[in-house]
ZALUM-213735 format. One record per residue: x, y, z of N, C-alpha, C, O, CB in turn; residue in three letters. Coordinates in steps of 0.02 Angstrom, whole numbers, padded with zeros to 5 digits, always signed. Glycine has a CB too. Layout:
<nodes>
XYZXYZXYZXYZXYZALA;...
</nodes>
This chain:
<nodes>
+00050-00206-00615+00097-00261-00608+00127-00261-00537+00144-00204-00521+00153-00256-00661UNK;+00139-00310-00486+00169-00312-00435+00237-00304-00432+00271-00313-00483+00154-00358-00413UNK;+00266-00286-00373+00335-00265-00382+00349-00337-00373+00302-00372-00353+00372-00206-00331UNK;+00406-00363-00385+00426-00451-00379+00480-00427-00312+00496-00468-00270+00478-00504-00473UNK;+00505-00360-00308+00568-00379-00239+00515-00363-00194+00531-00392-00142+00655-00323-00226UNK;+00428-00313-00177+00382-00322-00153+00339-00401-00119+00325-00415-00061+00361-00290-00194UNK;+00328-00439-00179+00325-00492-00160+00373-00542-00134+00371-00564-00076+00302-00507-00195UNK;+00409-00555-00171+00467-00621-00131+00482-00579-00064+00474-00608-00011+00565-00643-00186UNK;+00502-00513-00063+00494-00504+00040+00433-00524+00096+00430-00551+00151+00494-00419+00060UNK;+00400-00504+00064+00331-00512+00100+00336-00599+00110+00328-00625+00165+00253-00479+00045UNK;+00349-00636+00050+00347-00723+00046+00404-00735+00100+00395-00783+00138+00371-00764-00043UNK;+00460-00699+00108+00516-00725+00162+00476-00700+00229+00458-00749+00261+00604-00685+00151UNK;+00459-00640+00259+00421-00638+00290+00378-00683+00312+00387-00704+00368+00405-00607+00276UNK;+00321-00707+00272+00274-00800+00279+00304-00838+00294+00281-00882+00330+00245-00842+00222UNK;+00388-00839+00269+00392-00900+00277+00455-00908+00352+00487-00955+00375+00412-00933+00197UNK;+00450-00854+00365+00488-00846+00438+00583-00834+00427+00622-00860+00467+00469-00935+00490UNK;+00603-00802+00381+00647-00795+00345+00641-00729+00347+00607-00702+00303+00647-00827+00289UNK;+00670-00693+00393+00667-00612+00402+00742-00591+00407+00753-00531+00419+00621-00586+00477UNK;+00808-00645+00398+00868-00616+00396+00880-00529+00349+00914-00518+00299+00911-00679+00363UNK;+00855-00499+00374+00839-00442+00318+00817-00383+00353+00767-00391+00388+00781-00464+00263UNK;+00851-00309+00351+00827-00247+00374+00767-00217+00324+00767-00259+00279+00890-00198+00377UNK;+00725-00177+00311+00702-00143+00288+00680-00074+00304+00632-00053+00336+00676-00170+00277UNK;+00745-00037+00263+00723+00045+00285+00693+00110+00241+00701+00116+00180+00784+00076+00310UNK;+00662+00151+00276+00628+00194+00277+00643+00248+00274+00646+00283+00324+00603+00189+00309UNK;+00663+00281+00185+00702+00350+00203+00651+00433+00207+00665+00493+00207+00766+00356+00133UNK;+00585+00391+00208+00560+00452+00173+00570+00499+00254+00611+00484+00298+00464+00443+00130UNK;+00508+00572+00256+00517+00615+00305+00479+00572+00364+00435+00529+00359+00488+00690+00286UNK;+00512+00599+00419+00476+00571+00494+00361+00576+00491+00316+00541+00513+00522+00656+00578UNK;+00365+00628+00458+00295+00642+00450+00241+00575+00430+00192+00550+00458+00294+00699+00392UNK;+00285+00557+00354+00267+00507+00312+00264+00445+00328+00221+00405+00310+00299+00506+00268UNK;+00314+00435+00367+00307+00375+00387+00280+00368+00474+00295+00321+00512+00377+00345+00370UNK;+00250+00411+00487+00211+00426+00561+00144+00401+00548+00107+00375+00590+00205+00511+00588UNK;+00124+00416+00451+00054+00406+00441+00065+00353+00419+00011+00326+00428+00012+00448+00404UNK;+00095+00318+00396+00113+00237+00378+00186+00209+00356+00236+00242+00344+00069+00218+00316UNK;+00179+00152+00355+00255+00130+00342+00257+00066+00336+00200+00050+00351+00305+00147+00394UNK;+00301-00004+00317+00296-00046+00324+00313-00073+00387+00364-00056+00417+00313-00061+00284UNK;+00251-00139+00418+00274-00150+00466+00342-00171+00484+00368-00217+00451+00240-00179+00481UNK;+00378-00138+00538+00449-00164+00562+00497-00111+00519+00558-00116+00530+00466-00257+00541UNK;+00477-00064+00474+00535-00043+00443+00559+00000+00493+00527+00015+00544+00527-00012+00374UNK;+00623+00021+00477+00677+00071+00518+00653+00128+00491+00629+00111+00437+00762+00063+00507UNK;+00647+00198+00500+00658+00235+00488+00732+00302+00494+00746+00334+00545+00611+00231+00500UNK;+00766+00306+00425+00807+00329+00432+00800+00401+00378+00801+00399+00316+00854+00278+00428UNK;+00794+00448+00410+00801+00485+00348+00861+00503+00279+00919+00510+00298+00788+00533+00373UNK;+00850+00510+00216+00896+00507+00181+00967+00548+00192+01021+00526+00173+00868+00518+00131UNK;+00955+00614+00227+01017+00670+00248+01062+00622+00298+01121+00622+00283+00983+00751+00297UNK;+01041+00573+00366+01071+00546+00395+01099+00462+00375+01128+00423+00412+01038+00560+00443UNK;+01079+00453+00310+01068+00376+00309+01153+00340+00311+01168+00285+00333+01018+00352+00228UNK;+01187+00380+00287+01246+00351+00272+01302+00340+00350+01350+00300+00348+01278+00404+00210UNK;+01286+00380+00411+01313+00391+00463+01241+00317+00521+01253+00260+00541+01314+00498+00474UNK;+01198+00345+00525+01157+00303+00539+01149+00231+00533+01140+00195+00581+01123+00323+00521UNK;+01154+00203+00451+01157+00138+00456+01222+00104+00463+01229+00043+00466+01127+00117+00407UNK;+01271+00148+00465+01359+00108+00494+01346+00067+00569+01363+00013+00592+01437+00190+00517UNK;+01301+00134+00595+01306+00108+00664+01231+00060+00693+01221+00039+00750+01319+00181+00713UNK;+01191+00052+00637+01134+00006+00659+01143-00058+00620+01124-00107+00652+01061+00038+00644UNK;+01172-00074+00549+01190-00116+00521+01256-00145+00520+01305-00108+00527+01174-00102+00478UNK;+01266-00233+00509+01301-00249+00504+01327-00223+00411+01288-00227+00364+01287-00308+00536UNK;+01389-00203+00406+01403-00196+00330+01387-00277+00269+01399-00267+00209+01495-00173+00333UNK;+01368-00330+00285+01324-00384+00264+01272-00407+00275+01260-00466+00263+01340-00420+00266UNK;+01235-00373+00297+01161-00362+00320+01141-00335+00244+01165-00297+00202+01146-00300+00395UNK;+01075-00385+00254+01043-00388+00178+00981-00329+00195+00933-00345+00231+01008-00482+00150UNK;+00986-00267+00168+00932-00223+00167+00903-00200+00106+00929-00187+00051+00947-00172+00199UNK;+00822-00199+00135+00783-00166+00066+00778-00095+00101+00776-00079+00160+00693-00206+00038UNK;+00776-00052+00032+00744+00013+00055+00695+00025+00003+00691-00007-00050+00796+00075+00064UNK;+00636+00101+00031+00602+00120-00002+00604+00205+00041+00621+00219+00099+00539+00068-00011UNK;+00573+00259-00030+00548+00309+00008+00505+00349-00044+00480+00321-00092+00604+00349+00044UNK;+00498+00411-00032+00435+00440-00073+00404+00396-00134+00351+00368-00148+00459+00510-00107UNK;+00463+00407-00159+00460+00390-00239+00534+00355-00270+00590+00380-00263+00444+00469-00283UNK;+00523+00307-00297+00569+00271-00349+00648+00295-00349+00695+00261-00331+00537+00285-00424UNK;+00650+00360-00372+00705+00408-00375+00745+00422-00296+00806+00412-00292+00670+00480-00405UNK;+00718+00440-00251+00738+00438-00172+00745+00359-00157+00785+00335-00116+00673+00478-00116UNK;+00717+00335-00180+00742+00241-00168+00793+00220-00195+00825+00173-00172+00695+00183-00197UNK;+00809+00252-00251+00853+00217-00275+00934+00284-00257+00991+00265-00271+00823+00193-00367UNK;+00923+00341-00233+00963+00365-00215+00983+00328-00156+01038+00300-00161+00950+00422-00214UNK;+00954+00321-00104+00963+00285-00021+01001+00216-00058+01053+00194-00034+00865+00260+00036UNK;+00978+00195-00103+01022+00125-00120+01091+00140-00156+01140+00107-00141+00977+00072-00173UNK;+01094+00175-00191+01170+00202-00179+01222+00230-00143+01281+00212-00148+01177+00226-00201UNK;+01189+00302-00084+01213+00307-00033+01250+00238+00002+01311+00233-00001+01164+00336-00001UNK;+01205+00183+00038+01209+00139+00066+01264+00083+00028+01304+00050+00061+01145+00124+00076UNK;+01258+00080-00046+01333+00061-00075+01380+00078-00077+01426+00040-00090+01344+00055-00114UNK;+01391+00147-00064+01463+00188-00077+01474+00209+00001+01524+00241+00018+01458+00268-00140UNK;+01427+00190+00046+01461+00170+00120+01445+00100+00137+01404+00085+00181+01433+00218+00184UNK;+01487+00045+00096+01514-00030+00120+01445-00070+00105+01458-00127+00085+01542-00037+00215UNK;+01392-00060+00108+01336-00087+00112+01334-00138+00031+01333-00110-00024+01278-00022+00126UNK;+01335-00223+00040+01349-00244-00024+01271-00262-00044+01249-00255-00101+01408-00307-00028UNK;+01236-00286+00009+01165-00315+00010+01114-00259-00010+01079-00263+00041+01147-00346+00085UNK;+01092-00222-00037+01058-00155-00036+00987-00186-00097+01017-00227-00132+01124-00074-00070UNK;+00954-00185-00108+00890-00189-00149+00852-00132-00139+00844-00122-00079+00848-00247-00134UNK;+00824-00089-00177+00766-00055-00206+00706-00092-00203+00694-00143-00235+00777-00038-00272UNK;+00664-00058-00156+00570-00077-00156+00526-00059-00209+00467-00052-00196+00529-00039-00097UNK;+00550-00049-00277+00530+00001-00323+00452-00013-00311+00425-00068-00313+00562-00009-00404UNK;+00411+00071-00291+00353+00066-00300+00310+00083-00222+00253+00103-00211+00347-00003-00333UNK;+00379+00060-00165+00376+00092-00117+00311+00059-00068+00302-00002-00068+00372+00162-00141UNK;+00275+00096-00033+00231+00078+00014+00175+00065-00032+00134+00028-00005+00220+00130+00071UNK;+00157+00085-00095+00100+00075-00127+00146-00007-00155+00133-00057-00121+00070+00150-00189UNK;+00181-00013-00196+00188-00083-00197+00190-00151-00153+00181-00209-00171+00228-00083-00217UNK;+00205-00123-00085+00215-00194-00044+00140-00188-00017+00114-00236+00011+00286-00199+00025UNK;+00103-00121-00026+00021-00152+00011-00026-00183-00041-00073-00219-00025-00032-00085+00048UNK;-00008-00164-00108-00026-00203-00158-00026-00272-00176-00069-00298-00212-00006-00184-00192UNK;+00044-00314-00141+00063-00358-00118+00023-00398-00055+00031-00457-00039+00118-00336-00108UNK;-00015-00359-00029-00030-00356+00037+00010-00379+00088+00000-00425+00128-00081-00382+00045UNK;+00055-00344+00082+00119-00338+00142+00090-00275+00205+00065-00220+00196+00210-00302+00094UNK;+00109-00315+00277+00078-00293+00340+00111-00214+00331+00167-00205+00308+00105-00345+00418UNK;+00069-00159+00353+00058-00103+00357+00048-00070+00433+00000-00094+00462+00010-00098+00315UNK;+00078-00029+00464+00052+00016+00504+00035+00075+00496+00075+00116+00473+00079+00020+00541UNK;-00026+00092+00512-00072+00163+00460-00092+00192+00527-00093+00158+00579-00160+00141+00394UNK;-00107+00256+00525-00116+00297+00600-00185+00314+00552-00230+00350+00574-00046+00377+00637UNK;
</nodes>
């Protein structure tokens, strides 16, 4: 089954509708060997100090990282520091390429 917050990003993307961060908590390693194109990489230990100072606190961000569970941790972090816009990628880099959402792969 496709992720649906996978697809409708990728569709705002098409349709030139990118008001939207998308970050990247997994390790620097992981996302060296791929990642979604344009995402931020922030790791989860720094995320809460990090995105104060790269995000506006109404800045609409998706995140994703290893797995489901670290995604949806980073999306709470990011709520309980001001962040109101926050969505879960559930499914991660395997869902948005499933989607066929743009990829950078080393």
């Amino acid at each position: 089954m496709l992720d649906s917050v996978a697809h409708n990003l990728k569709s705002r993307l098409e349709f030139g509708q990118p008001g939207f961060s998308i970050v990247d908590v997994r390790d620097r390693s992981s996302y060296n060997i791929g990642h979604i194109t344009g995402a931020v990489p922030i790791p989860l230990a720094e995320l809460a100090s990090r995105a104060k100072t790269a995000f506006h606190s109404k800045r609409e961000i998706f995140v994703y990282g290893e797995n489901d569970d670290q995604a949806a941790q980073a999306t709470q972090i990011l709520k309980e520091a001001g962040f109101a816009h926050v969505t879960e990628i559930k499914g991660g880099l395997s869902a948005w390429k499933s989607v066929g959402g743009a990829t950078v792969e080393v």
